[in-house]
N, C-alpha and C positions, 0 to 999 in steps of 0.2 A: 425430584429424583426419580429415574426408571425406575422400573418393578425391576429389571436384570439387572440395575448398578447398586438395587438392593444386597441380591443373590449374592453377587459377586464380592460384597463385603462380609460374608456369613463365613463362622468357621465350618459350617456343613459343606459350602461352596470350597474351600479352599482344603478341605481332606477329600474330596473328592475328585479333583484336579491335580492334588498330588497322585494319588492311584491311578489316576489314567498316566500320567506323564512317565508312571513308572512302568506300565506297563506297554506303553511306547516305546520308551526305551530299551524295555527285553523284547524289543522285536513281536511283540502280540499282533496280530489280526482282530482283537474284542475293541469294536464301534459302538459306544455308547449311546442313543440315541435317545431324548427324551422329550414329551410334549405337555406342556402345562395348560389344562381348560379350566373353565368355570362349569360351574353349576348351573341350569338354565331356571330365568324367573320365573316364577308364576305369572301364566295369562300370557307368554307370548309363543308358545307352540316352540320356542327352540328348544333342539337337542343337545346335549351336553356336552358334542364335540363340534356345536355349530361355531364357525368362525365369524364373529360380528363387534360391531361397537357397544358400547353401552354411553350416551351423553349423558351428562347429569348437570345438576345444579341445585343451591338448596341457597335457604335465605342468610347464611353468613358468607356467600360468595358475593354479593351483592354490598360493593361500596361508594362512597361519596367524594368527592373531595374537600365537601364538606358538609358537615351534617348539619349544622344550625343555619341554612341560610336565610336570606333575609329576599321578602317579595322581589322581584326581579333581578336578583344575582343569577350570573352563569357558572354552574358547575359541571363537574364530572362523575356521571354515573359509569361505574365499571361492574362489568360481570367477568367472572374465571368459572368458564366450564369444563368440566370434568372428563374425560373419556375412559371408565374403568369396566374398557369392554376387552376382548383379543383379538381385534383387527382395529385398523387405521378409520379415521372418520372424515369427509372430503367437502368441502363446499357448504361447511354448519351457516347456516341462516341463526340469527338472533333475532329477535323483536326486542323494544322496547316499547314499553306503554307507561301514561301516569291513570292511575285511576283514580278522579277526584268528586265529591256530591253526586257519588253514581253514573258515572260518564269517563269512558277510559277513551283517552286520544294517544295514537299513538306518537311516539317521540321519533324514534332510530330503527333503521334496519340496518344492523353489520351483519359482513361473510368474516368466517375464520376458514383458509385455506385447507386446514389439514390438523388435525390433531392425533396422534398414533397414540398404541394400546399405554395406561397408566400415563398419561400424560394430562397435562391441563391448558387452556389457552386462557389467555385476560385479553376481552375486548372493551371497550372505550367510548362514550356519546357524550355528548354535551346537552345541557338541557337548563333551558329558564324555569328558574323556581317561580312559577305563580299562578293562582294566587296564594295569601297566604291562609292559611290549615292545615290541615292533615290528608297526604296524598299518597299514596299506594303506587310505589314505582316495581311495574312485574318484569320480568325477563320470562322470555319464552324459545326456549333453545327446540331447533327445524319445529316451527310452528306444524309445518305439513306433514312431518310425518313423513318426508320424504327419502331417510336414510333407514335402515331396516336396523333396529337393535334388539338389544335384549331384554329393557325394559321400556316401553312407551310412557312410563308414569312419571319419571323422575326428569322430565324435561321442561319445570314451568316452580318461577319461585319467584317470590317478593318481601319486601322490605320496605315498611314504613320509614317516611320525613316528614316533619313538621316544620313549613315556611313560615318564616317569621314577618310580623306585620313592620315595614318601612318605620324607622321609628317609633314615634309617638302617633303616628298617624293610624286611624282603627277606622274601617264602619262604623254605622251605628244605625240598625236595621229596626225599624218601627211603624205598626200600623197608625193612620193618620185617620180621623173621624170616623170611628168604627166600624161595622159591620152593616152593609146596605141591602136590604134584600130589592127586590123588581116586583113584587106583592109581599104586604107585611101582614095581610089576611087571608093567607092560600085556603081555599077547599084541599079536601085529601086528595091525593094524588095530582094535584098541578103541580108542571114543574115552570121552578121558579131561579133568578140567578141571585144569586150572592155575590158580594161584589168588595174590596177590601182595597184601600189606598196604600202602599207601602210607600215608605221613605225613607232615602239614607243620610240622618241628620248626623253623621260624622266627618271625617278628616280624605277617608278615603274610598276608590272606590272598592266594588262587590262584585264578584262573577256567579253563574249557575246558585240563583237563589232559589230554592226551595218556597212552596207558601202552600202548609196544609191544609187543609178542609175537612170536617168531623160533625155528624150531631150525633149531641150526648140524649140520650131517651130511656126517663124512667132507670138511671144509673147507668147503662150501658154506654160504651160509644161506638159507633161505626163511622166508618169512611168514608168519608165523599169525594175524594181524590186529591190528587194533585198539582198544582202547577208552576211552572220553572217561569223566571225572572232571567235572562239571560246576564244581562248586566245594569249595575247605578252605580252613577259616579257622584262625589260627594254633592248633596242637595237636591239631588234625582227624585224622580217618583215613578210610579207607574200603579194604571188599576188593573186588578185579579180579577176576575169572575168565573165564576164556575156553575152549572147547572146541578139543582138539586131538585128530585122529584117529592115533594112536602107529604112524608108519608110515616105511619099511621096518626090517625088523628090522635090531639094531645097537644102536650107543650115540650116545646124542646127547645135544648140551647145550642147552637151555632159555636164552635171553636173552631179559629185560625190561627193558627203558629209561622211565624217567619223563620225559615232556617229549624226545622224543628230537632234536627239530629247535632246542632253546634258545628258544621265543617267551616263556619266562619266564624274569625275570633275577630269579636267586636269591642267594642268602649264597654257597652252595657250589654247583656245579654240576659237582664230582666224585662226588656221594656220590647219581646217579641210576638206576644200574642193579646189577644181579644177574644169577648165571647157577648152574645146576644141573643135573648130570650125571643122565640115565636111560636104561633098557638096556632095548630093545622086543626081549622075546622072539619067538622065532618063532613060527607057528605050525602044530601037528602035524594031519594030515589026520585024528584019528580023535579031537582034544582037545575039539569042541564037542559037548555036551550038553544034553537037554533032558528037562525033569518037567512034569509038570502035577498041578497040586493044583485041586482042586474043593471050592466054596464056597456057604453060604448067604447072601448078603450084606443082603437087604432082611428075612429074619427070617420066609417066608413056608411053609417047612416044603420049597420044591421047590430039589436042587442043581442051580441053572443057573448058575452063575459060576466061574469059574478064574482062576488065578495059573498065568503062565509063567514057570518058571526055567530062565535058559540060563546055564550053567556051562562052564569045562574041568577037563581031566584032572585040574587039580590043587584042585579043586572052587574055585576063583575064579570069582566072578563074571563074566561077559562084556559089557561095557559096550559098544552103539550097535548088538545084531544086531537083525534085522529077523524083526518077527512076522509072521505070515499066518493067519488063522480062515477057515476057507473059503473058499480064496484072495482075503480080502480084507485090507487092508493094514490093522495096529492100532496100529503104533506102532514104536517102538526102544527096546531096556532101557535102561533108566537107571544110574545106579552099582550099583545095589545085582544086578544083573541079572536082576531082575522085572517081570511086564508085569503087571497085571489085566485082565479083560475080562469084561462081566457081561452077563444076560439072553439066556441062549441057548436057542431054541426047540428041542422033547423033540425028542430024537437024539443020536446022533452028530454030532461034529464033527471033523473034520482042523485038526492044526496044521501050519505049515512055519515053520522057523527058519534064515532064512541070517546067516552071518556072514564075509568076507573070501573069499567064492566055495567057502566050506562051509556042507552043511545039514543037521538034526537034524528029525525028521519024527514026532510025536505024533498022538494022538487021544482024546476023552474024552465022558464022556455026559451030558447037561443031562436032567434033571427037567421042563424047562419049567417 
C-alpha cells in the first residue's frame, strides 16, 4: 500500500477534505498546500528537505522457494526491496552471490525498472543448491553506489540455507597414512614440507575442501596455513603439502584437520584429523657447510656452471638457506640441499650461504 493511500484512509485525512471542500464551496480563494520530508540519516550530508530515494533491504526480505533443498535441486531465490525514500528510484541493479567455505560466487544480476517513493519491488533468480552445507545467499541492492540516497548502509542483506545431502549419499573426508614430513630430523630453522593424503571414502562427492595445518609447541598452537582441495568425487584422493619453516628447537606436534569448520556434512565427521610428533634439532654455530662443484652444462667445453651444497655436521642436507653469487641473490635450497647456477663470466666468483643468522663463505672459477 502507498504512504498517500495510507493518508487518504485516516480520519485526520477525511476532516480535512471536508474543510477544504467546504470552503470551496463558499467561494474561498485559501490553497492549501502541503509537503511531507523526512529527516535526513546520519553520515549522508543530506538536508532535510533534500528530494531522494532511500533503497533498503534486510534479511526477512530474502526468500526461497524452498528452503530445505536437496544438493542439486533448482530453486527460486527472491529478494523485495524496499524504497522508503521521497523520490522515485530508476534502473536498481541487484546482485546476487552464495557465499560458501569462504568463497562467494556470484549467482544473478537483475534490474528493477523503477520503484517510487514507499513502495517495494520483488525480483526473482534461480539458483542450483550445491553443494551440500551451509551457504550464505547475499543480496546487494546498486552494488555501486550509483543512485544518490539517503542511507548507503541499508543496501546489502543475507540469509542462511542449508542444502541437503542427495539421499543417503554423504562424503566421507579422511586423512590416509598420516602425516609425512620431507625431513623427520630438521635442524632449526629448515624449512621442510608436510605432506597429508586425503580421501573421500564415501557415497559422494566434495567441493572447496579446506585442509588445516598447525604446530602445537609447548601447549600453544600456531598456524601454519592453509590449503584448499577444490574437488573428490567418491574414492578420490589427493596429496596436501605445505611448507613449514621447523622452528624453535624442541618437540612439536604436527595437526591437520580436513574441513575444520564442518561446511561439509559428511557420514562420519570424526575420522577428519591427524597429528605427528617431531623434534627440531638445534642448531650448532659451526654445523652449516658449503661445496661447490663446477660444471659443464650446455656441452661447450668451458666450466662456467656450479652446484651449491649446503649441508651440516652431520652431512644432512640444509633445506631453505640462502645463496648469494656475487652478492646477488639466487635462490634457497630445496630438499635435497642443492642450488644450481649456470653461465658465469671467466673469473672468480664469491659465494655466501646464510642460514638461521649463520654463514658458510665459498668461491670458484668459471671458464667463461
Amino acid at each position: 500500500m502507498r504512504h498517500s493511500e495510507r493518508i487518504l484512509g485516516s480520519k485526520y485525512h477525511r476532516a480535512v477534505l471536508s474543510l477544504v471542500l467546504a470552503l470551496l464551496l463558499a467561494g474561498s480563494g485559501l490553497f492549501l498546500v502541503g509537503q511531507m520530508s523526512k529527516p535526513a540519516m546520519s553520515g549522508t550530508g543530506a538536508e532535510p528537505n533534500d528530494v531522494l530515494p532511500d533503497l533498503a533491504i534486510s534479511h526477512d526480505d530474502i526468500h526461497f522457494s524452498n528452503d530445505t533443498p536437496t544438493d542439486g535441486d533448482v530453486i527460486d531465490i527472491c529478494a523485495t526491496v524496499h524504497n522508503i525514500g521521497n523520490a522515485s528510484a530508476l534502473e536498481i541493479r541487484v546482485d546476487f552471490y552464495d557465499h560458501f567455505g569462504g568463497v562467494s560466487e556470484k549467482i544473478a544480476t537483475n534490474w528493477i525498472p523503477e520503484i517510487p517513493p514507499d513502495s517495494q519491488e520483488t525480483t526473482c533468480t534461480t539458483w542450483t543448491a550445491t553443494p551440500a552445507g551451509i551457504h550464505g545467499i547475499v543480496v546487494k541492492v546498486d552494488p555501486e553506489d550509483s543512485i544518490p540516497e539517503w542511507n548507503e548502509d541499508n543496501n546489502v542483506a543475507d540469509r542462511a540455507i542449508e542444502v541437503k545431502p542427495k539421499g543417503d549419499l554423504l562424503p566421507d573426508l579422511t586423512i590416509d597414512g598420516g602425516i609425512r614430513f620431507s625431513n623427520e630430523h630438521p635442524k632449526e630453522g629448515q624449512v621442510i614440507n608436510i605432506c597429508v593424503t586425503v580421501v573421500n571414502i564415501g557415497d559422494d562427492g566434495a567441493n572447496n575442501i579446506a585442509v588445516l595445518f598447525a604446530d602445537i609447541f609447548k601447549a600453544e598452537t600456531y598456524s601454519i596455513g592453509t590449503k584448499t582441495i577444490s574437488h573428490l568425487g567418491p574414492g578420490d584422493h589427493a596429496e596436501v603439502c605445505i611448507e613449514w619453516k621447523a622452528q624453535p628447537a624442541g618437540e612439536h606436534v604436527i595437526f591437520v584437520k580436513v574441513d575444520p569448520e564442518n561446511h561439509i556434512v559428511e557420514k562420519n565427521e570424526d575420522n577428519n584429523a591427524a597429528d605427528a610428533p617431531i623434534i627440531v634439532e638445534p642448531l650448532d654455530g659451526d654445523s652449516i657447510f658449503l661445496t661447490l662443484v663446477r660444471f659443464d652444462n650446455d656441452g661447450n667445453g668451458h666450466v662456467d656452471d656450479v652446484v651449491v651444497v649446503v649441508y651440516d655436521g652431520e652431512h644432512n642436507a640444509i633445506v631453505g638457506a640462502e645463496v648469494y653469487i656475487d652478492g646477488h641473490f639466487y635462490g634457497r635450497t630445496p630438499d635435497s640441499g642443492t642450488l644450481m647456477a649456470y653461465n658465469f663470466d671467466l673469473g672468480w666468483h664469491h659465494v655466501k650461504v646464510t642460514f638461521n643468522g649463520h654463514e658458510a663463505l665459498g668461491e670458484f672459477y668459471s671458464q667463461g
